[in-house]
Chimera marker file (.cmm) of the C-alpha trace (Angstrom):
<marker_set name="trace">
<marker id="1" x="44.879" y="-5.982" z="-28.584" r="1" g="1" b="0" radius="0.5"/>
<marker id="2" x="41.464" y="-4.752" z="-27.545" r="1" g="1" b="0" radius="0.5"/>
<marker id="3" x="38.479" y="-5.833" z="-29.489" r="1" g="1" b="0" radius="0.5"/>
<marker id="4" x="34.896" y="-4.303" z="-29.105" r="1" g="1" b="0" radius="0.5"/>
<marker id="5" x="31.809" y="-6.261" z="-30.651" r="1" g="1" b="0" radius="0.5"/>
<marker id="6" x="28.776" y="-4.784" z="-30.727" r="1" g="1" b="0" radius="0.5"/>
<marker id="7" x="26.030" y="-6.553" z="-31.686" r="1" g="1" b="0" radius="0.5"/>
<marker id="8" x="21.378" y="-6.154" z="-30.857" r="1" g="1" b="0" radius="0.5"/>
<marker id="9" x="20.974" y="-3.576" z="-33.537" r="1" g="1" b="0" radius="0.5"/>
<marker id="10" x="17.778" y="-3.814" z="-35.190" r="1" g="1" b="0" radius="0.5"/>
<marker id="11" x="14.573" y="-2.166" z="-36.331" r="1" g="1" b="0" radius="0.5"/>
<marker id="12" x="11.947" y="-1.120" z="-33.781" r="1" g="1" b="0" radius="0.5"/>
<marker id="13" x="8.638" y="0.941" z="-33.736" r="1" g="1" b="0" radius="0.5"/>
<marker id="14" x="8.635" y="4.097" z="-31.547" r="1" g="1" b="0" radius="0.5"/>
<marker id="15" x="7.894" y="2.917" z="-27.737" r="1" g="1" b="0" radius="0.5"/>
<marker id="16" x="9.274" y="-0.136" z="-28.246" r="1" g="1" b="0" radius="0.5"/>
<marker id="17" x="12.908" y="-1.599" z="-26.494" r="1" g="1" b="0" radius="0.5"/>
<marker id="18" x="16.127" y="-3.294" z="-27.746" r="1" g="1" b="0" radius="0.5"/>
<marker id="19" x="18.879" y="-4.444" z="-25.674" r="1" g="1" b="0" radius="0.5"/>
<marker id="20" x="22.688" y="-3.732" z="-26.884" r="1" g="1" b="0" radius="0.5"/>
<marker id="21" x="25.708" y="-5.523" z="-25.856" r="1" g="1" b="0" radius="0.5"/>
<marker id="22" x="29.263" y="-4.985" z="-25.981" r="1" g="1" b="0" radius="0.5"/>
<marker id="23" x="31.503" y="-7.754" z="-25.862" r="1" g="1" b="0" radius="0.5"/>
<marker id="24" x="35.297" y="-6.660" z="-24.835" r="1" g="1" b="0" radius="0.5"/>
<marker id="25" x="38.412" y="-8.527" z="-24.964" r="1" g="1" b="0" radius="0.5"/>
<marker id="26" x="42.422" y="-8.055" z="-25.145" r="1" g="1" b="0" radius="0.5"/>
<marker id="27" x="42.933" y="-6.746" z="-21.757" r="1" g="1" b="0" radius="0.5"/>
<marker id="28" x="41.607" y="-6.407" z="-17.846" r="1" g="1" b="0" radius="0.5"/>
<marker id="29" x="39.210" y="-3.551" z="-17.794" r="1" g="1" b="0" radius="0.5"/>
<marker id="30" x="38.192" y="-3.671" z="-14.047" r="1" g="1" b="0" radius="0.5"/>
<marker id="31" x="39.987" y="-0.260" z="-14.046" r="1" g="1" b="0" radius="0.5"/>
<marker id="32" x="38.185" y="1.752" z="-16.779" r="1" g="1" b="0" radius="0.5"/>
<marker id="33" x="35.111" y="3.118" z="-17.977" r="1" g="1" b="0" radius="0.5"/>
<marker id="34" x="33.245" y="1.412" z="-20.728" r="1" g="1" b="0" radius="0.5"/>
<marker id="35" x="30.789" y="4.295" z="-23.387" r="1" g="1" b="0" radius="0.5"/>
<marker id="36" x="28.249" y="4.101" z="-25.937" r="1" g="1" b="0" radius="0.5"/>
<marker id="37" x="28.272" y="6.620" z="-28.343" r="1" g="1" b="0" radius="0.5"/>
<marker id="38" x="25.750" y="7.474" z="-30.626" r="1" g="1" b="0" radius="0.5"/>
<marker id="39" x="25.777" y="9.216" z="-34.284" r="1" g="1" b="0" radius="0.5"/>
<marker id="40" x="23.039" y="9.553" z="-36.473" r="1" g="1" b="0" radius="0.5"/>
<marker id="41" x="22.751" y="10.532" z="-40.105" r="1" g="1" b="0" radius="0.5"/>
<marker id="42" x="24.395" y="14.248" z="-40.724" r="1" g="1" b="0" radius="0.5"/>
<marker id="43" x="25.265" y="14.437" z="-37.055" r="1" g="1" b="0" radius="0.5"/>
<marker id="44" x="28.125" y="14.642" z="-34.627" r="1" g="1" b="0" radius="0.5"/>
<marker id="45" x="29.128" y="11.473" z="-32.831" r="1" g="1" b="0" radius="0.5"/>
<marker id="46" x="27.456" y="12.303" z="-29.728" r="1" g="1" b="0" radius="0.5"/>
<marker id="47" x="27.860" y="10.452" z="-25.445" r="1" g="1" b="0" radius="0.5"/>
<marker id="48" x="24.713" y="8.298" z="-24.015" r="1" g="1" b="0" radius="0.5"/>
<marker id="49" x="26.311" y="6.674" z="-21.062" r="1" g="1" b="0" radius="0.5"/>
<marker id="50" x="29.331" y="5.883" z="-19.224" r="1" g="1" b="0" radius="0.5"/>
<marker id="51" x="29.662" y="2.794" z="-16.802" r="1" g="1" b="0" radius="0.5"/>
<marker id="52" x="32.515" y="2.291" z="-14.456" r="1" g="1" b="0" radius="0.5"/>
<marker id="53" x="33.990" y="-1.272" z="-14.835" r="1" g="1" b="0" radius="0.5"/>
<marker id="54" x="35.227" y="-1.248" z="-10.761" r="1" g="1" b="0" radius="0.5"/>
<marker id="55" x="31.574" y="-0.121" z="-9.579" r="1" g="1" b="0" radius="0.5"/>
<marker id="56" x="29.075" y="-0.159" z="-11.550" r="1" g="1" b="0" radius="0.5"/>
<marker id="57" x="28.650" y="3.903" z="-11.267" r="1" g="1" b="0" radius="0.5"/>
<marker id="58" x="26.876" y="4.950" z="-14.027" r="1" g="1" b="0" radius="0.5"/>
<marker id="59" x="26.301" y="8.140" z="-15.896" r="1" g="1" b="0" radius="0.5"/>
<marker id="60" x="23.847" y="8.927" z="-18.755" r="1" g="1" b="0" radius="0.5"/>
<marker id="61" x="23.185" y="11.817" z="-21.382" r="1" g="1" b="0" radius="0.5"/>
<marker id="62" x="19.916" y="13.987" z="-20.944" r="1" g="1" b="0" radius="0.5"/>
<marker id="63" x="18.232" y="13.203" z="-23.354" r="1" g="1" b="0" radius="0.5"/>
<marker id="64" x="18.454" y="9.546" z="-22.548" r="1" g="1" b="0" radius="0.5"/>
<marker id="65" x="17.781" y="9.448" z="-18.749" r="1" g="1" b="0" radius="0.5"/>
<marker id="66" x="15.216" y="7.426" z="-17.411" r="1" g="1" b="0" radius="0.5"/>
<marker id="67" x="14.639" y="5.521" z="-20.694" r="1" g="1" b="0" radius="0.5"/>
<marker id="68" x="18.117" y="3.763" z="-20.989" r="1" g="1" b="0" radius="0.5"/>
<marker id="69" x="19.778" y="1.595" z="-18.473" r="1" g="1" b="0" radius="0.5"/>
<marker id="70" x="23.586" y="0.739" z="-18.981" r="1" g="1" b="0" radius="0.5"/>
<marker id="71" x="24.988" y="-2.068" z="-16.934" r="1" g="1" b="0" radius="0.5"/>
<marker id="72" x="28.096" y="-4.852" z="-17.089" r="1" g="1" b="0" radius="0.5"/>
<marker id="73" x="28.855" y="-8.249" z="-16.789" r="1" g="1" b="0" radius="0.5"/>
<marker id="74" x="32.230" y="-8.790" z="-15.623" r="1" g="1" b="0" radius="0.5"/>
<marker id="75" x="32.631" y="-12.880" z="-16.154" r="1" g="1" b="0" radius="0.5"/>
<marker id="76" x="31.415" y="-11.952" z="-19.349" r="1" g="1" b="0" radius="0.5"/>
<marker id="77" x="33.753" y="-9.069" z="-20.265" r="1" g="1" b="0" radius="0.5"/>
<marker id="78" x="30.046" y="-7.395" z="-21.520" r="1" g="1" b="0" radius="0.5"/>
<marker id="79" x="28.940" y="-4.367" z="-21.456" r="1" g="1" b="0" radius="0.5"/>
<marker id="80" x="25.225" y="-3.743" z="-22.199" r="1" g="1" b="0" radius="0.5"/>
<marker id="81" x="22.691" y="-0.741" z="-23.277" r="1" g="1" b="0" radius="0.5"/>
<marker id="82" x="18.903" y="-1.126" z="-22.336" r="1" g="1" b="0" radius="0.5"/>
<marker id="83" x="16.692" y="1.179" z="-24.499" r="1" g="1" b="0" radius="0.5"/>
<marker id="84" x="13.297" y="1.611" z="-23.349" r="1" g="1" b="0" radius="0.5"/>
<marker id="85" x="10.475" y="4.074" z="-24.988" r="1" g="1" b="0" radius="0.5"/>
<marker id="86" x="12.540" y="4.088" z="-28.185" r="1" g="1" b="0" radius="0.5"/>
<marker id="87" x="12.269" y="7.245" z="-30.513" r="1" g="1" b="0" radius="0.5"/>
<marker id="88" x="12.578" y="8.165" z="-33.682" r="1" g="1" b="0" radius="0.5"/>
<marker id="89" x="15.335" y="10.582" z="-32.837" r="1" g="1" b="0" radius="0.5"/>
<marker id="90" x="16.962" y="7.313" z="-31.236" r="1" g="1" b="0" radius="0.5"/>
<marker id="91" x="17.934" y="6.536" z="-34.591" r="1" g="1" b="0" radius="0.5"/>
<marker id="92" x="21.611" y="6.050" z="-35.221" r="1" g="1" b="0" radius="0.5"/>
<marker id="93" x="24.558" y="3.867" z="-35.517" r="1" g="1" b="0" radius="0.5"/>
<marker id="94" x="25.355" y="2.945" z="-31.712" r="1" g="1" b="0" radius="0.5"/>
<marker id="95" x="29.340" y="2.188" z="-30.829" r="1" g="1" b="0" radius="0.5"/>
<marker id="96" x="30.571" y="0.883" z="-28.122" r="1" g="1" b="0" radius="0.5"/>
<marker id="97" x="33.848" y="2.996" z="-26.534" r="1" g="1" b="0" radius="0.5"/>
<marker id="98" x="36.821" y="2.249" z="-24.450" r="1" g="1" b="0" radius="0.5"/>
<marker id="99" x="39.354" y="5.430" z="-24.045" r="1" g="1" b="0" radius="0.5"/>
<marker id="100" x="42.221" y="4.541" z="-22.359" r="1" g="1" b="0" radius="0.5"/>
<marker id="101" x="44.006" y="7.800" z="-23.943" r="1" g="1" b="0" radius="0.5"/>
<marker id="102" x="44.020" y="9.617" z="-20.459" r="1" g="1" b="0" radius="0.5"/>
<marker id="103" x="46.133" y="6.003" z="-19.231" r="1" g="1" b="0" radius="0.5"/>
<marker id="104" x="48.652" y="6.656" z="-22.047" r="1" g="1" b="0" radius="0.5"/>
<marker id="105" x="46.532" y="4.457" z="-24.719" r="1" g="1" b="0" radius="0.5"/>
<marker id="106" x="44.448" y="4.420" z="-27.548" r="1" g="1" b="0" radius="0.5"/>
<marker id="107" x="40.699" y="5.336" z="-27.749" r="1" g="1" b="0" radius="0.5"/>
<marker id="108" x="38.589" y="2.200" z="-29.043" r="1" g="1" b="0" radius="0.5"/>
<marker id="109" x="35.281" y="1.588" z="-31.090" r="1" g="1" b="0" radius="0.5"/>
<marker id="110" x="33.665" y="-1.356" z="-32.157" r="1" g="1" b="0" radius="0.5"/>
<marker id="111" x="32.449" y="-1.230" z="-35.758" r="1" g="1" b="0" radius="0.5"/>
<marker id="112" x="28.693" y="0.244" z="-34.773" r="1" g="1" b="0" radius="0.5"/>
<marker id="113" x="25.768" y="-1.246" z="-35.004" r="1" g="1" b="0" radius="0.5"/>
<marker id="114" x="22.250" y="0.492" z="-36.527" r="1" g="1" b="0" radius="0.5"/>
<marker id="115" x="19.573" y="1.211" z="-34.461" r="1" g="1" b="0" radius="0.5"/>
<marker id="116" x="16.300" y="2.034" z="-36.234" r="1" g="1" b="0" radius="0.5"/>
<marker id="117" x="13.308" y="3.298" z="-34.443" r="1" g="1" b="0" radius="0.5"/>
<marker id="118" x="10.164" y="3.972" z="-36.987" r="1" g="1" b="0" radius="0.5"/>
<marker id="119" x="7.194" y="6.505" z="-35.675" r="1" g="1" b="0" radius="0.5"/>
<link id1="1" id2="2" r="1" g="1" b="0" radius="0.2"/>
<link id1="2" id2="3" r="1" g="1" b="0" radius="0.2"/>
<link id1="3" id2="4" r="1" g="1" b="0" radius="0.2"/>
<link id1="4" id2="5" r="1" g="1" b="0" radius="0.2"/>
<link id1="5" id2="6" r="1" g="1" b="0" radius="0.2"/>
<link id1="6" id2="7" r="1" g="1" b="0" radius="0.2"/>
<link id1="7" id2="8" r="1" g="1" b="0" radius="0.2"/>
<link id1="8" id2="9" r="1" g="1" b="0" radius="0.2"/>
<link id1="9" id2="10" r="1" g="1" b="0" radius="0.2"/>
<link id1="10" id2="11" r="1" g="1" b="0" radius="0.2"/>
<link id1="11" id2="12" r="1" g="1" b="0" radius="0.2"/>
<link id1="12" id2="13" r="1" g="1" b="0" radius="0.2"/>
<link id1="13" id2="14" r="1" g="1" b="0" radius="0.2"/>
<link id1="14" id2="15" r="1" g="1" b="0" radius="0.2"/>
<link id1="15" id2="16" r="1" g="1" b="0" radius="0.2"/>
<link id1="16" id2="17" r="1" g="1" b="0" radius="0.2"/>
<link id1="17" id2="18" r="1" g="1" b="0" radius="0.2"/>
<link id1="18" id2="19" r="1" g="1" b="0" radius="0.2"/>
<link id1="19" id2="20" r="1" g="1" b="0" radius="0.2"/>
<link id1="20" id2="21" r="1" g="1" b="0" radius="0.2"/>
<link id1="21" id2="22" r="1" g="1" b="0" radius="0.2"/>
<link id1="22" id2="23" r="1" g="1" b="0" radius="0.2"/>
<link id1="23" id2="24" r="1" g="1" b="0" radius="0.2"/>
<link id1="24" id2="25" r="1" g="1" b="0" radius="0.2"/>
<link id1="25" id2="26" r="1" g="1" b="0" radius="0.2"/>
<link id1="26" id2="27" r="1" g="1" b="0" radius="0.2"/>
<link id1="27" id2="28" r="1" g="1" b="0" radius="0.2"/>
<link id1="28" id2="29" r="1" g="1" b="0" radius="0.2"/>
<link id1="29" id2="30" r="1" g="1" b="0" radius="0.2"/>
<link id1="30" id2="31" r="1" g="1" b="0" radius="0.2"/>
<link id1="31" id2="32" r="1" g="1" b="0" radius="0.2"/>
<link id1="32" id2="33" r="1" g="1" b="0" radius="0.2"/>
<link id1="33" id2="34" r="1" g="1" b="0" radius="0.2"/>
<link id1="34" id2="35" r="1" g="1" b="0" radius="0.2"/>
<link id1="35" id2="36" r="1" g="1" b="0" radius="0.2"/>
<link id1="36" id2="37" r="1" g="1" b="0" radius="0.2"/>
<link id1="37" id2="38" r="1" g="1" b="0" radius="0.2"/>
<link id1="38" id2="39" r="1" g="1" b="0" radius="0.2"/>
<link id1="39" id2="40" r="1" g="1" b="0" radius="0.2"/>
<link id1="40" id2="41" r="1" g="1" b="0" radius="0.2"/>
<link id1="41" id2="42" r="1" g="1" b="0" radius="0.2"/>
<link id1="42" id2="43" r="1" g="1" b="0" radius="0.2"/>
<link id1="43" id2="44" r="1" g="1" b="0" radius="0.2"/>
<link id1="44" id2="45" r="1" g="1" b="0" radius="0.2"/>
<link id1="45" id2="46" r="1" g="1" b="0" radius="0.2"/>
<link id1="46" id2="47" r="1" g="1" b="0" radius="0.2"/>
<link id1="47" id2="48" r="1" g="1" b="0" radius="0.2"/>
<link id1="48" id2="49" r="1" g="1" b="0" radius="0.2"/>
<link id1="49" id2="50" r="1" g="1" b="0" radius="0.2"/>
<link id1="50" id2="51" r="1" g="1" b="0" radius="0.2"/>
<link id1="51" id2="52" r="1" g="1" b="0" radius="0.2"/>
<link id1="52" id2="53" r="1" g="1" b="0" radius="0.2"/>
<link id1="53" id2="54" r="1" g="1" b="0" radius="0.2"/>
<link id1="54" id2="55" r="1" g="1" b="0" radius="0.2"/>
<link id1="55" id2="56" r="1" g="1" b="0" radius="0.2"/>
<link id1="56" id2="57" r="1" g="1" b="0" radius="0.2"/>
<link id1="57" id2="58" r="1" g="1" b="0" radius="0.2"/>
<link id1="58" id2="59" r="1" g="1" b="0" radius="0.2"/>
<link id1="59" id2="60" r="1" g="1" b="0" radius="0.2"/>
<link id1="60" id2="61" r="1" g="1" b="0" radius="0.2"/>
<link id1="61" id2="62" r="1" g="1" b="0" radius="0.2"/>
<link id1="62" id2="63" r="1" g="1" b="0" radius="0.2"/>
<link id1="63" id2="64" r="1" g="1" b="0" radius="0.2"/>
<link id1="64" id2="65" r="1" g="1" b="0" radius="0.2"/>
<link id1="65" id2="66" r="1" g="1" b="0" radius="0.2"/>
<link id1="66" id2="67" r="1" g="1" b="0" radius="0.2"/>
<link id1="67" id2="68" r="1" g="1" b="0" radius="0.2"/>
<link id1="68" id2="69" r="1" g="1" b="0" radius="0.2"/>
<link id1="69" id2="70" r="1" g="1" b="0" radius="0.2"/>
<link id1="70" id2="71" r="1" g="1" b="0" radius="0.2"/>
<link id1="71" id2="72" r="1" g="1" b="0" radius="0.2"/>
<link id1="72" id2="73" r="1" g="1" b="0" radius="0.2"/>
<link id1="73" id2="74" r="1" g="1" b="0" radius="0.2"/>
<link id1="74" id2="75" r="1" g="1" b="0" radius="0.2"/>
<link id1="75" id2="76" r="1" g="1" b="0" radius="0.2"/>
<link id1="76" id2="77" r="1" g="1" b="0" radius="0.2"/>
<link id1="77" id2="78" r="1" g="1" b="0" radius="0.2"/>
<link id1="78" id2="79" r="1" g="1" b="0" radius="0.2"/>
<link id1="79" id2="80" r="1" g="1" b="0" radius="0.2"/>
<link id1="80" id2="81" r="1" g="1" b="0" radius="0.2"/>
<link id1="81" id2="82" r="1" g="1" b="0" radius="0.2"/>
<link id1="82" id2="83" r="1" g="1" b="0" radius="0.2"/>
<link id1="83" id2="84" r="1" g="1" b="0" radius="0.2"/>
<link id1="84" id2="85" r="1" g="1" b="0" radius="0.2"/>
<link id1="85" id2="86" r="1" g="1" b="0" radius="0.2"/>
<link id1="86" id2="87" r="1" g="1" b="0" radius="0.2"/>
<link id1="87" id2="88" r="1" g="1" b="0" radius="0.2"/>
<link id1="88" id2="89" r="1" g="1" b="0" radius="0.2"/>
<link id1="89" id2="90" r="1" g="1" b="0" radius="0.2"/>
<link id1="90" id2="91" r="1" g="1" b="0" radius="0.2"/>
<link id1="91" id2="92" r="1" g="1" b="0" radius="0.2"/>
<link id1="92" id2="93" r="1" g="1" b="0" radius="0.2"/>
<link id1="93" id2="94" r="1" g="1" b="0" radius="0.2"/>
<link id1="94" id2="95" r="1" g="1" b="0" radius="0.2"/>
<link id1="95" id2="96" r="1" g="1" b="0" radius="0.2"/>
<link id1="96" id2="97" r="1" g="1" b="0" radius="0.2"/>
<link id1="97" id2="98" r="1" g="1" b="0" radius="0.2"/>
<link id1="98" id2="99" r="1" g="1" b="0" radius="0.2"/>
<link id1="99" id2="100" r="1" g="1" b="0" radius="0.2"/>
<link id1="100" id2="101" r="1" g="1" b="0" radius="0.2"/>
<link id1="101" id2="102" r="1" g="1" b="0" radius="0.2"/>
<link id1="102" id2="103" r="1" g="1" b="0" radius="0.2"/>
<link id1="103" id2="104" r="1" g="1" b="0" radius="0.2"/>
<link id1="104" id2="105" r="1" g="1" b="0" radius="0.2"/>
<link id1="105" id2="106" r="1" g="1" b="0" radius="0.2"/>
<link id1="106" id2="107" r="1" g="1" b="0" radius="0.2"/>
<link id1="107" id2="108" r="1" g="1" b="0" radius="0.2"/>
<link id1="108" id2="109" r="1" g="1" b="0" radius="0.2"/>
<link id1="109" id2="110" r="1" g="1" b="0" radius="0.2"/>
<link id1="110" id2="111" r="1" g="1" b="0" radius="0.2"/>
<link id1="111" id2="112" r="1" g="1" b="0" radius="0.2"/>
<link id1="112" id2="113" r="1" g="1" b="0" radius="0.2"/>
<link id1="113" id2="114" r="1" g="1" b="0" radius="0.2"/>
<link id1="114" id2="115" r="1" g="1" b="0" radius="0.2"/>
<link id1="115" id2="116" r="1" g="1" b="0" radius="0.2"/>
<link id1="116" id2="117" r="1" g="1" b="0" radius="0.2"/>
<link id1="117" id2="118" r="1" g="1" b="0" radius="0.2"/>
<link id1="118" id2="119" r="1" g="1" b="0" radius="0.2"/>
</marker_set>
């Protein structure tokens, strides 16, 4: 059974940084990619960045290039999200995302956790 843990939510003041992590367990995942998603009040879950498990290729949403910085630790089974020059429009509730649906399984999200950038 795969579990996903998010946890480094917090409050922040514009400009400012927090660091995310994803802990993942129930399964190898050396294979996969590993998302965060984003969704903020009255808004559509939206992508911020994709890592790939194997190599480390990463891939990041426009309007969150060159200020976040996803990365993995794989003796850890952790996935992480660096968010630098924090905005207001940052704010949401970040999840963490593993979608093995195009593999023939499920499409998992941790529980969330609130990120809160004040101006």
């Amino acid at each position: 059974q795969v579990q996903l843990v998010e946890s480094g939510g917090g409050l922040v003041q514009a400009g400012g940084s927090l660091r995310l992590s994803c802990a993942a367990s129930g399964r190898s995942f050396s294979d996969y990619d590993m998302n965060w998603y984003r969704q903020a009040p009255g808004k559509e879950r939206e992508f911020v960045a994709r890592i790939k498990w194997r190599d480390g290729t990463t891939y990041y949403a426009t309007s969150v290039k060159g200020r976040f910085t996803i990365s993995r630790d794989n003796t850890k089974n952790t996935v992480y999200l660096q968010m630098n020059s924090l905005k207001p429009e940052d704010t949401a509730i970040y999840y963490c995302n593993l979608d093995l649906r195009p593999y023939g399984g499920y499409n998992y999200w941790g529980q969330g956790t609130q990120v809160t950038v004040s101006s």
